[in-house]
GUKE-905295 format. One record per residue (C-alpha): residue number from 1; x, y, z. Coordinates in nm, 4 decimals, m for minus. Each point is the difference from the previous one (the first is absolute). Last residue first. Example, Ala and Ser with C-alpha at 12.3 -4.5 7.8 and 13.67 -1.06 7.14 Angstrom:
BEGIN
<rec i="2" px="1.3670" py="m0.1060" pz="0.7140"/>
<rec i="1" px="m0.1370" py="m0.3440" pz="0.0660"/>
END
This chain:
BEGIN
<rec i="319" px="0.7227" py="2.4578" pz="m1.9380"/>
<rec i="318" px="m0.0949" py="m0.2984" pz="0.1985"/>
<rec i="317" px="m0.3677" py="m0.1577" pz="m0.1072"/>
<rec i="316" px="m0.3464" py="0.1199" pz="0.2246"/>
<rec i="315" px="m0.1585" py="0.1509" pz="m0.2839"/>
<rec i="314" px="0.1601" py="m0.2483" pz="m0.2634"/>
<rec i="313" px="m0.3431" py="m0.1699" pz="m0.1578"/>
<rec i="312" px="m0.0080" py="m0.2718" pz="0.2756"/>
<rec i="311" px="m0.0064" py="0.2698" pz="0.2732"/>
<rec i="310" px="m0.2808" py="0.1238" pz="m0.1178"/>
<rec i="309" px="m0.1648" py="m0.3341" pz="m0.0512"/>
<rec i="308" px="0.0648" py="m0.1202" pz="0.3639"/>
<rec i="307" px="m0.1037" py="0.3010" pz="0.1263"/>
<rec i="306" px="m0.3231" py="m0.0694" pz="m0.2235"/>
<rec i="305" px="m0.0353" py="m0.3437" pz="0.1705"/>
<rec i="304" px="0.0854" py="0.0717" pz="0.3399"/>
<rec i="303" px="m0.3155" py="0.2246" pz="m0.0813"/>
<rec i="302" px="m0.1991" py="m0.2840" pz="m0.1345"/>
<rec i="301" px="0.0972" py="m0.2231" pz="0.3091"/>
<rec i="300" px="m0.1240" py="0.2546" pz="0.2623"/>
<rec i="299" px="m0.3608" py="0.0023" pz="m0.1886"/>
<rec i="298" px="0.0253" py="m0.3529" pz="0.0148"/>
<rec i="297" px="0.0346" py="m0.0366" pz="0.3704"/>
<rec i="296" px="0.0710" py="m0.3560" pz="0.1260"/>
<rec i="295" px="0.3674" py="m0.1034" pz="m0.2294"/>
<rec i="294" px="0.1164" py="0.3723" pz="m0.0158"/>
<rec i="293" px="m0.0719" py="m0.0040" pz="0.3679"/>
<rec i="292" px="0.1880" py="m0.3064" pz="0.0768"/>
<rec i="291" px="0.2847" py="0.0979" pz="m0.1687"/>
<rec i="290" px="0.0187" py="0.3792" pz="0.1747"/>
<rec i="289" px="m0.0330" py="m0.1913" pz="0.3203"/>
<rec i="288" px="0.3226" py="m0.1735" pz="m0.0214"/>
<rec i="287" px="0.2167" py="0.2400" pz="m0.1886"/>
<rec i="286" px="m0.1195" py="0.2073" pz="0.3502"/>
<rec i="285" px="0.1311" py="m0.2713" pz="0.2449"/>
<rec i="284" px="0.3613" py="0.0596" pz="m0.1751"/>
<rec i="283" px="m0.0305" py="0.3656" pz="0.0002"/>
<rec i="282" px="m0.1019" py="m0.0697" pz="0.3654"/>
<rec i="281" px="0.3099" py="m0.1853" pz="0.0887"/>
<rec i="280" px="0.2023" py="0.2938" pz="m0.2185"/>
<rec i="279" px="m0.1377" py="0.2443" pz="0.2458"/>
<rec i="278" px="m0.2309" py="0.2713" pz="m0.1373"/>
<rec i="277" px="m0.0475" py="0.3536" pz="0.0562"/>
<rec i="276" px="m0.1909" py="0.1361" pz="m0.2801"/>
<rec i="275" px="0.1126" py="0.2416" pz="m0.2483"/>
<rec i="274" px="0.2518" py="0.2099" pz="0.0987"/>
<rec i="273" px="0.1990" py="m0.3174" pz="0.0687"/>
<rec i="272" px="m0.0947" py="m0.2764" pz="m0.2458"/>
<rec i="271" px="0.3086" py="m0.0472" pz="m0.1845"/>
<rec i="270" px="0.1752" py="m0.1055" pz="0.3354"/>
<rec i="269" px="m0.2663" py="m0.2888" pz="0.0786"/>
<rec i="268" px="0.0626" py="m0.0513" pz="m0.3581"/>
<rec i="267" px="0.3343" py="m0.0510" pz="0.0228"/>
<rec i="266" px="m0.0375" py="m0.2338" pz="0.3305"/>
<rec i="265" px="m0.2181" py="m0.1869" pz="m0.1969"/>
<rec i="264" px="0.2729" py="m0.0731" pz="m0.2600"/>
<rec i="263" px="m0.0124" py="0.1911" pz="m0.3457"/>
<rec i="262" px="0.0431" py="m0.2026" pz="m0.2969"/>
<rec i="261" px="m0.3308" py="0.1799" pz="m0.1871"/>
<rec i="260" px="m0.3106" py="m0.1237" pz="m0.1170"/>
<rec i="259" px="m0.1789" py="m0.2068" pz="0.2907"/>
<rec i="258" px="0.1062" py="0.1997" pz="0.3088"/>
<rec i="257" px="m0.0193" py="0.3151" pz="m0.1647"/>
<rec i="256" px="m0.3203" py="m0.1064" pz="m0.1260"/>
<rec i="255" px="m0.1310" py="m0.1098" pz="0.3430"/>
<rec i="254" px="0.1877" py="0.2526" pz="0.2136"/>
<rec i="253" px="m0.1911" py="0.2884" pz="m0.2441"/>
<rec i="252" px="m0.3140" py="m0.1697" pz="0.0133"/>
<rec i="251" px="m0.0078" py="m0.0186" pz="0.3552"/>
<rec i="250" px="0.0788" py="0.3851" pz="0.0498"/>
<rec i="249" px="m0.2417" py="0.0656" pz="m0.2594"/>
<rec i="248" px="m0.2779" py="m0.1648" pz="0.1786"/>
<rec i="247" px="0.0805" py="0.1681" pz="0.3003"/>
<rec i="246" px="m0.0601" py="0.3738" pz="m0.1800"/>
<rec i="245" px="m0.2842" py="m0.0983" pz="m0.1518"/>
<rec i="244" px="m0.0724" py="m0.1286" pz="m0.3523"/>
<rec i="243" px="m0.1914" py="0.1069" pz="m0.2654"/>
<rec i="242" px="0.2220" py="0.3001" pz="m0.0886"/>
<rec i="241" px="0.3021" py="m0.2220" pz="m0.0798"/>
<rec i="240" px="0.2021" py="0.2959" pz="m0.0908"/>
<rec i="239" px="0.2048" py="m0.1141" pz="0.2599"/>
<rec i="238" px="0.0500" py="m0.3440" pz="m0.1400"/>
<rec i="237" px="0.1492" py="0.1039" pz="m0.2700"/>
<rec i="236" px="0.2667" py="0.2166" pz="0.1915"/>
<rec i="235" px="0.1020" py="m0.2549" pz="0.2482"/>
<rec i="234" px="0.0692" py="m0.2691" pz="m0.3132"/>
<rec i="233" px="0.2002" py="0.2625" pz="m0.1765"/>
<rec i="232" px="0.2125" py="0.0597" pz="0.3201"/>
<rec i="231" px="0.0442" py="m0.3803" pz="0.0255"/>
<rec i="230" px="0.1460" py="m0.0218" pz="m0.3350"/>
<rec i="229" px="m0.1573" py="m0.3309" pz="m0.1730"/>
<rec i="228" px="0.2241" py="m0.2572" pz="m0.2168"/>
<rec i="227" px="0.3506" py="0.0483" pz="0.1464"/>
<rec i="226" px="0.0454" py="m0.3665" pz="0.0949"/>
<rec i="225" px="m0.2134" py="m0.2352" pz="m0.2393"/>
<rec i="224" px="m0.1285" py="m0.2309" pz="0.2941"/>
<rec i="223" px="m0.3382" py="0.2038" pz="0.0379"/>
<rec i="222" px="m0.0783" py="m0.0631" pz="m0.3234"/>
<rec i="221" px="m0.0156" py="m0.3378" pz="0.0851"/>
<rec i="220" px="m0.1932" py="0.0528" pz="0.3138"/>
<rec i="219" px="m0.2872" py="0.1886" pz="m0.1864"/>
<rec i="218" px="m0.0122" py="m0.2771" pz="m0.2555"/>
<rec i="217" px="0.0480" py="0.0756" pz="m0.3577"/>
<rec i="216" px="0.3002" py="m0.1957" pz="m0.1024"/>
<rec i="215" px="m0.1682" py="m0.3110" pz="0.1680"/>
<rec i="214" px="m0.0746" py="m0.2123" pz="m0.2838"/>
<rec i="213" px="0.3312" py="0.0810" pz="m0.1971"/>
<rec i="212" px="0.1884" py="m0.2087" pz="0.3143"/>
<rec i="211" px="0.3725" py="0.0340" pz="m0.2051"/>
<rec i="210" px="0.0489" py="0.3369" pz="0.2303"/>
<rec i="209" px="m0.1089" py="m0.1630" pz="0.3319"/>
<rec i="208" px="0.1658" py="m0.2997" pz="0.1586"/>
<rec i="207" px="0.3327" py="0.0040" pz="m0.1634"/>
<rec i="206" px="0.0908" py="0.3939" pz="m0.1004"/>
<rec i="205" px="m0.2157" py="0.1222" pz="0.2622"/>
<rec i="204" px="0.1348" py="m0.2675" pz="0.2561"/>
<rec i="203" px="0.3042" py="0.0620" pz="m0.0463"/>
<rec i="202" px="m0.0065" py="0.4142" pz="0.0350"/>
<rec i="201" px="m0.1184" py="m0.0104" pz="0.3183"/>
<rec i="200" px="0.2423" py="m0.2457" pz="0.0902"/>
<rec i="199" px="0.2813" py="0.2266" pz="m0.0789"/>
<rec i="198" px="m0.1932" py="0.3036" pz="0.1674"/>
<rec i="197" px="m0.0006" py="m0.1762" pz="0.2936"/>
<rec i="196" px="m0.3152" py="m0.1926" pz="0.1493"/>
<rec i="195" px="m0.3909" py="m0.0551" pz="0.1448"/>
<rec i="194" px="m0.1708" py="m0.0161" pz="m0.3065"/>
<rec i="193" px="m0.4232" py="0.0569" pz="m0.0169"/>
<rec i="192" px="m0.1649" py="0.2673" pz="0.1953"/>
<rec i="191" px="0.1288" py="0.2935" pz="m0.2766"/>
<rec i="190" px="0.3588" py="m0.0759" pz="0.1623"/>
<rec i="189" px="0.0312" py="m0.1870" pz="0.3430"/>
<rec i="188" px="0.2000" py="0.1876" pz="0.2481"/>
<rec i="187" px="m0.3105" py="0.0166" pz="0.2608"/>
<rec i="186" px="0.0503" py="m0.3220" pz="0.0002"/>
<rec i="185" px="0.2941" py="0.0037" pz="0.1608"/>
<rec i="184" px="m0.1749" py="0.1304" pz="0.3287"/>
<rec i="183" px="0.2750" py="0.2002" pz="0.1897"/>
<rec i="182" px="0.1057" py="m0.1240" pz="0.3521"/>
<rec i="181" px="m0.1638" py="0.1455" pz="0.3305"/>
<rec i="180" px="0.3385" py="m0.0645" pz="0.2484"/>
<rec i="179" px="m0.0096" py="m0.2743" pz="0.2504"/>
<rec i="178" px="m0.2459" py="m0.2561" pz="m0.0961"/>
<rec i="177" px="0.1414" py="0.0440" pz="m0.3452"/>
<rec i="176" px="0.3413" py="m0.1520" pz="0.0817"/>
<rec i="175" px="m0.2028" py="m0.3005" pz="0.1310"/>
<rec i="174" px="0.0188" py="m0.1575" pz="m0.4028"/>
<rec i="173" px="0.4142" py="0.1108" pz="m0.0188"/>
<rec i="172" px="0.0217" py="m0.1495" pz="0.3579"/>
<rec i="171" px="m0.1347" py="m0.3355" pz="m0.0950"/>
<rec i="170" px="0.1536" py="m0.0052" pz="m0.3330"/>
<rec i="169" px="0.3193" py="0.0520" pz="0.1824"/>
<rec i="168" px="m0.1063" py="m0.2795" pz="0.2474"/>
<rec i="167" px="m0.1556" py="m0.2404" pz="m0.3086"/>
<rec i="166" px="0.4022" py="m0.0170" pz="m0.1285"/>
<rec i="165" px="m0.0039" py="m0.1414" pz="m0.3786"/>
<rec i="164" px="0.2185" py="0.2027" pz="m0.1287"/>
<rec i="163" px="m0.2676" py="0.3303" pz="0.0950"/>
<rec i="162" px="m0.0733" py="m0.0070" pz="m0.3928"/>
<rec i="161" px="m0.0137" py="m0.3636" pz="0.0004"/>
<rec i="160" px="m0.2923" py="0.0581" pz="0.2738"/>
<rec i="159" px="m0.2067" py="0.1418" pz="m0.2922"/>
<rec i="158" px="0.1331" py="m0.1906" pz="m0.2355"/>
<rec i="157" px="m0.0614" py="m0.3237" pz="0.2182"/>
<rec i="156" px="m0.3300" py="0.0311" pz="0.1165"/>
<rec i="155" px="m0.2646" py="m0.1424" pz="m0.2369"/>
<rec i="154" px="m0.3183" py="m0.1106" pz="0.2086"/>
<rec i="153" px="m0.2006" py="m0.2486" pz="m0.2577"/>
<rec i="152" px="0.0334" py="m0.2692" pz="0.1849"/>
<rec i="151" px="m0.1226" py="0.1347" pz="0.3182"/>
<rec i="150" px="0.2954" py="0.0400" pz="0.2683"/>
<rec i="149" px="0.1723" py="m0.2042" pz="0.2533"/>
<rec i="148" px="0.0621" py="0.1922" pz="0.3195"/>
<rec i="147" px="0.3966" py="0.0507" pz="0.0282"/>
<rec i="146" px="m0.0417" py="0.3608" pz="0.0539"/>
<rec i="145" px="m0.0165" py="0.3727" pz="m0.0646"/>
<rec i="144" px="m0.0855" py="m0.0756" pz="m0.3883"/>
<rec i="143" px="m0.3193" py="m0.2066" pz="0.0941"/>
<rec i="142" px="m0.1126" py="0.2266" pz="0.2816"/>
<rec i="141" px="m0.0119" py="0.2821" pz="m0.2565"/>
<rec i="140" px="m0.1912" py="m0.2247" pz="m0.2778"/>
<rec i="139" px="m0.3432" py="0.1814" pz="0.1048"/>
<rec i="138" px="m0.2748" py="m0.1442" pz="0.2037"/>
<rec i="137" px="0.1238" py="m0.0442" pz="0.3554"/>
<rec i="136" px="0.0582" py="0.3754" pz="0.0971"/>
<rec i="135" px="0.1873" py="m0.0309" pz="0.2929"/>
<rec i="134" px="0.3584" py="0.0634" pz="m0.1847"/>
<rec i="133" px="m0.0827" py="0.2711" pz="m0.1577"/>
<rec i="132" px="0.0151" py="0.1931" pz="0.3198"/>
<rec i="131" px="m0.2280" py="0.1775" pz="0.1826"/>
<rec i="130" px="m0.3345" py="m0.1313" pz="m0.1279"/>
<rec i="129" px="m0.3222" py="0.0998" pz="m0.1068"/>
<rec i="128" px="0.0867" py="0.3884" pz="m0.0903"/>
<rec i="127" px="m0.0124" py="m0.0025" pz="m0.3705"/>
<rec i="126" px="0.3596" py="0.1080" pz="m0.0361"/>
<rec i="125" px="0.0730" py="m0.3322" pz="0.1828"/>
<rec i="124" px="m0.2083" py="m0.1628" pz="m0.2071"/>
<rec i="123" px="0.1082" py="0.1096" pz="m0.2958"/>
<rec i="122" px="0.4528" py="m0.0338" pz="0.1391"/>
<rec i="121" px="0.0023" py="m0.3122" pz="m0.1635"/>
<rec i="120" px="m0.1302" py="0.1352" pz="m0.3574"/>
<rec i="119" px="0.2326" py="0.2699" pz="0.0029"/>
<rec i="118" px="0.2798" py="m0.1914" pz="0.1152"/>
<rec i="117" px="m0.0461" py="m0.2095" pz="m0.3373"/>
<rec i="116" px="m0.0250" py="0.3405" pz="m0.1919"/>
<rec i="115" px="0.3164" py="0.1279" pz="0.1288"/>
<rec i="114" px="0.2123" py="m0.3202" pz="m0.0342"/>
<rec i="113" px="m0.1189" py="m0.0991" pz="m0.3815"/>
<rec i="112" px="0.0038" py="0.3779" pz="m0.1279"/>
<rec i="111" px="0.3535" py="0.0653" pz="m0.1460"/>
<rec i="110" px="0.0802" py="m0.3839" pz="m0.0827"/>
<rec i="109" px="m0.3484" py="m0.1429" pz="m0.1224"/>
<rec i="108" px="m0.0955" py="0.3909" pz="m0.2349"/>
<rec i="107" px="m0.3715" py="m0.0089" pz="0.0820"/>
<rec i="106" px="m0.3586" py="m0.0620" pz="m0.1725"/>
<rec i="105" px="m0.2956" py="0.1524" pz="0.1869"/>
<rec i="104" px="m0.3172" py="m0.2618" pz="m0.0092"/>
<rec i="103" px="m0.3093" py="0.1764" pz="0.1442"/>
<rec i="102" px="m0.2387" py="m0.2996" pz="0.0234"/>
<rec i="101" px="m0.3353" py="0.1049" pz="m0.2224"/>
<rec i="100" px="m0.2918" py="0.1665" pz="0.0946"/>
<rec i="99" px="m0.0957" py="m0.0210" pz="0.4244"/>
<rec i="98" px="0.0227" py="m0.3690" pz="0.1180"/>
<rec i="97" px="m0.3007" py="m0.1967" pz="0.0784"/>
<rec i="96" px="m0.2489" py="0.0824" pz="m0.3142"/>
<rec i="95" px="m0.3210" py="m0.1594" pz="m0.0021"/>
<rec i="94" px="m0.1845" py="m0.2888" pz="0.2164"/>
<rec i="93" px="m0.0257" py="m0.0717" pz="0.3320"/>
<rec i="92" px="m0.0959" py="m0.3352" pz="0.2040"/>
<rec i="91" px="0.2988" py="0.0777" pz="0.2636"/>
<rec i="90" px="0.1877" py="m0.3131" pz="m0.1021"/>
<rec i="89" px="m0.0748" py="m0.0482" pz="m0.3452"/>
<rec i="88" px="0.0878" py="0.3822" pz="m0.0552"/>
<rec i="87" px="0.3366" py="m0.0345" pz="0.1762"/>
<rec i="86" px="0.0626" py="m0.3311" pz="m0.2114"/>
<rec i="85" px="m0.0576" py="0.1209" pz="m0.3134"/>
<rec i="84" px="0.1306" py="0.3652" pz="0.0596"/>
<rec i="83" px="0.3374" py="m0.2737" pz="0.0963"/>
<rec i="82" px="m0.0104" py="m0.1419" pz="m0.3232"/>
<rec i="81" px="m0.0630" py="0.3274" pz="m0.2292"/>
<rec i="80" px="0.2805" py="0.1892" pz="0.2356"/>
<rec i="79" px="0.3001" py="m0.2603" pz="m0.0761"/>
<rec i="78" px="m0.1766" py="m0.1014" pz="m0.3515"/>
<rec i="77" px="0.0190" py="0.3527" pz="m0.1259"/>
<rec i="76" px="0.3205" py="0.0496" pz="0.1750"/>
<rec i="75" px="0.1604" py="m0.2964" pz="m0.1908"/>
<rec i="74" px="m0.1464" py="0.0865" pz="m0.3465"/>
<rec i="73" px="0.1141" py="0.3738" pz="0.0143"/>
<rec i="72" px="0.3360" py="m0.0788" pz="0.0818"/>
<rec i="71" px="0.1062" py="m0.2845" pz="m0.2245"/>
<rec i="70" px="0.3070" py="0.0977" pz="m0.2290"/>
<rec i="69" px="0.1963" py="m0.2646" pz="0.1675"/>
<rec i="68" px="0.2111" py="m0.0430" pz="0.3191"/>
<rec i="67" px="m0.2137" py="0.2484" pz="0.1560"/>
<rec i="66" px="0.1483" py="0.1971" pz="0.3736"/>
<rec i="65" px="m0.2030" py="0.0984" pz="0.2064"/>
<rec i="64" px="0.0184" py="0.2508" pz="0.3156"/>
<rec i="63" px="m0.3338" py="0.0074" pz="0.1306"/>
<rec i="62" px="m0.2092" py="0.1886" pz="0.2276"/>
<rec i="61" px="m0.4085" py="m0.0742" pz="0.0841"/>
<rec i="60" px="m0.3046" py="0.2174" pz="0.0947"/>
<rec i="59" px="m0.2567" py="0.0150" pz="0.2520"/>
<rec i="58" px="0.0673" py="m0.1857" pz="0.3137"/>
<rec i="57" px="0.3954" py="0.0328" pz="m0.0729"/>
<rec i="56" px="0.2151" py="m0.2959" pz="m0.2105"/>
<rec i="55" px="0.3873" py="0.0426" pz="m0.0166"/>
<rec i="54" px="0.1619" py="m0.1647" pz="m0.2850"/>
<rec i="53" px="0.3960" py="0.0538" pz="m0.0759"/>
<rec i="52" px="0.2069" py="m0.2096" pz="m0.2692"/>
<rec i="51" px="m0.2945" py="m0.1947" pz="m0.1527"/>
<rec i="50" px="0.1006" py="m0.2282" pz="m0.2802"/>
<rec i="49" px="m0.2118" py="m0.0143" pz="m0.3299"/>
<rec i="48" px="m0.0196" py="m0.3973" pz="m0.1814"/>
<rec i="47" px="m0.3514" py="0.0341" pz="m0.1327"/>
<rec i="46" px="m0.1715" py="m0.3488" pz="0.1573"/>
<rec i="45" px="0.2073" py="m0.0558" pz="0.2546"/>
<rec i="44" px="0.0635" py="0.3741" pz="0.1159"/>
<rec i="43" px="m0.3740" py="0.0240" pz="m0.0565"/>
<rec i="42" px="m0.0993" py="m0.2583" pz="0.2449"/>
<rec i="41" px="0.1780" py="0.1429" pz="0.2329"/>
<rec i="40" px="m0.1275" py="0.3276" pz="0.0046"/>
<rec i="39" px="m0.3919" py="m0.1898" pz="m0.0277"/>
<rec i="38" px="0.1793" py="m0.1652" pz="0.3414"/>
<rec i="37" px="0.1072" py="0.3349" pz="0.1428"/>
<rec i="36" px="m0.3589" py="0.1175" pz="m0.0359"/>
<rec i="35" px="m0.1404" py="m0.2757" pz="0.1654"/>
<rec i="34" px="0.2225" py="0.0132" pz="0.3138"/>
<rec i="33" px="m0.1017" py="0.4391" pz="m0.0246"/>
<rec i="32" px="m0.3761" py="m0.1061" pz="0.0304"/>
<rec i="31" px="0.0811" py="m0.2307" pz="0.2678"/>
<rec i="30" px="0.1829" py="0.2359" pz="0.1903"/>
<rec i="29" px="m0.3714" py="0.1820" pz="m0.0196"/>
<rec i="28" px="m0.1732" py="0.2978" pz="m0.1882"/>
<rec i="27" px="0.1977" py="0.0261" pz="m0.2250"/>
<rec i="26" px="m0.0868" py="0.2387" pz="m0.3456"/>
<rec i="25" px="m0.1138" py="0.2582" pz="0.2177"/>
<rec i="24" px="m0.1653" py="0.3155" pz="m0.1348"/>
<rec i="23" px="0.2086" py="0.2761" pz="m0.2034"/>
<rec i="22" px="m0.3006" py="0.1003" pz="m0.2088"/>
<rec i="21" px="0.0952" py="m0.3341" pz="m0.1553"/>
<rec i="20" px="0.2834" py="m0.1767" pz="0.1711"/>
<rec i="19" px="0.3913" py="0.1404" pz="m0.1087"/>
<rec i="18" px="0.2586" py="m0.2006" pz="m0.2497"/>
<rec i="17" px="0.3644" py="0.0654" pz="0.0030"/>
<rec i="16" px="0.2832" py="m0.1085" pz="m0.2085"/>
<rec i="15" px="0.3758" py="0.1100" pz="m0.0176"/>
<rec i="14" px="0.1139" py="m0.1424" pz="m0.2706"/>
<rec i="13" px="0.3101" py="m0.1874" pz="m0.1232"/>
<rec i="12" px="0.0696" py="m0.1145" pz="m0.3670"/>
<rec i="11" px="0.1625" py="m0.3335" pz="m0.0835"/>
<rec i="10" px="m0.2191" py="m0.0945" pz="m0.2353"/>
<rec i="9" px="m0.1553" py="0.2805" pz="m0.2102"/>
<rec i="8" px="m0.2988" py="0.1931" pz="0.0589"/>
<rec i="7" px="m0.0853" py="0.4039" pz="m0.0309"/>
<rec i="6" px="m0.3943" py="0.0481" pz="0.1249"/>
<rec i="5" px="m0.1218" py="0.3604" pz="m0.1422"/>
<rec i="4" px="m0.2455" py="0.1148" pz="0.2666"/>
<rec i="3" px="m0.3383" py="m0.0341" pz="m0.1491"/>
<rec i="2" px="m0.1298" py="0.2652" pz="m0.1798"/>
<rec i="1" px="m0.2841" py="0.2447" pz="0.1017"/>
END
């Protein structure tokens, strides 16, 4: 399977996550998440990103970064490299410590900047370990709620420029979602990779994307040329799938509809009645475990493979 097409330029803004292997712990100690916060140090000095939002959990990690330069895949590589290092030092392990790569999402700054950083405050919340934000101690929350001097690389002025400046109304605007369930922006994010209007949508193909020759044939690529794939035509090649069960189509269906066409999660939660009932947080869980498969089972693979072909040679195309 192809890697997840990485778009880099300085000045960009992602949303990144990384998750332990087979979901395990990647702290198992305050001291653990110390030493992780000084490898994220070390990289701001050493690769010049800025952290707008960072909220660490027992078995996964939020940011909200922002890269000065073109340097993405170099700084999380030494960000998770270093601290596997230390982690496997410390325990006397070896292998993997986080799951594949880190999931890095990029995002429009000024439409998604507020939402997404009271996403990541409100994780352990959501998560059930504290009440408010606010007692969590490791994520930048109690930073932007107070006078508390923050880590070096903690960037909060555009978000609390957005609020002019006033950490009450960003207060309230963050503890607005203890009060009312709030909508997940990421489930917003098109084909698992831009988080953004149409107008930036269209930017960073022309910019980031269409003068790359080398990744004209990635899945995710394709998957940026609106229009490409007509969801109906997707549903019907997959059920003549013979091979496959009834589940299996349902997960291939959310994964290539997901993957080839502009429609949100919601859309295909939608698209999927009369077929399977599925929410658009599983659809999103489902994209999920459809990757992994293809990557474990190689029968699987070869028939994502063949979809892939039909499609490919106009089958699944809009009329």
């Amino acid at each position: 399977m192809s890697r997840p097409l990485r778009i880099e330029y300085p000045g960009a803004f992602y949303h990144i996550t990384s998750r332990g292997n087979e979901r395990k712990n990647i702290y198992d100690s305050d001291q653990d998440r110390e030493k992780f916060l000084g490898i994220v140090s070390r990289a701001y000095e050493r690769f010049k990103i800025r952290i707008h939002a960072y909220c660490l959990m027992s078995n996964h990690y939020h940011f909200l970064m922002e890269t000065t330069r073109s340097n993405l895949s170099r700084c999380m590589q030494y960000i998770n490299s270093t601290y596997t290092n230390y982690f496997n030092r410390k325990k006397k392990r070896c292998g993997h410590l986080f799951q594949h790569r880190y999931l890095g999402l990029l995002i429009e700054e000024n439409s998604y900047l507020t939402h997404l950083s009271r996403y990541i405050h409100l994780n352990p919340v959501r998560a059930g370990l504290v009440k408010t934000p606010e007692e969590y101690a490791w994520s930048s929350y109690r930073y932007y709620i107070s006078s508390k001097n923050s880590p070096d690389f903690l960037v909060k002025n555009n978000t609390l420029g957005l609020f002019n400046g006033n950490t009450d109304h960003y207060r309230a605007f963050v503890e607005e979602g203890l009060l009312k369930e709030l909508k997940n922006p990421l489930l917003d994010a098109f084909a698992g990779l831009v988080l953004g209007g149409d107008k930036f949508m269209e930017k960073i193909k022309r910019e980031h994307i269409e003068k790359n020759k080398k990744t004209r044939d990635l899945p995710s690529l394709r998957a940026l040329n609106k229009d490409i794939l007509n969801p109906s035509n997707i549903i019907r090649i997959i059920k003549q799938c013979h091979e496959l069960s009834h589940k299996e189509k349902s997960k291939l269906m959310v994964y290539f509809m997901r993957n080839f066409t502009d429609l949100t999660l919601e859309e295909i939660s939608a698209r999927m009645e009369g077929i399977d009932k599925i929410s658009s947080t599983a659809a999103w869980k489902i994209v999920k475990r459809v990757e992994d498969r293809i990557d474990k089972d190689s029968v699987f693979g070869k028939i994502v493979t063949t979809i892939r072909y039909k499609m490919a040679n106009g089958e699944a195309r809009h009329h």
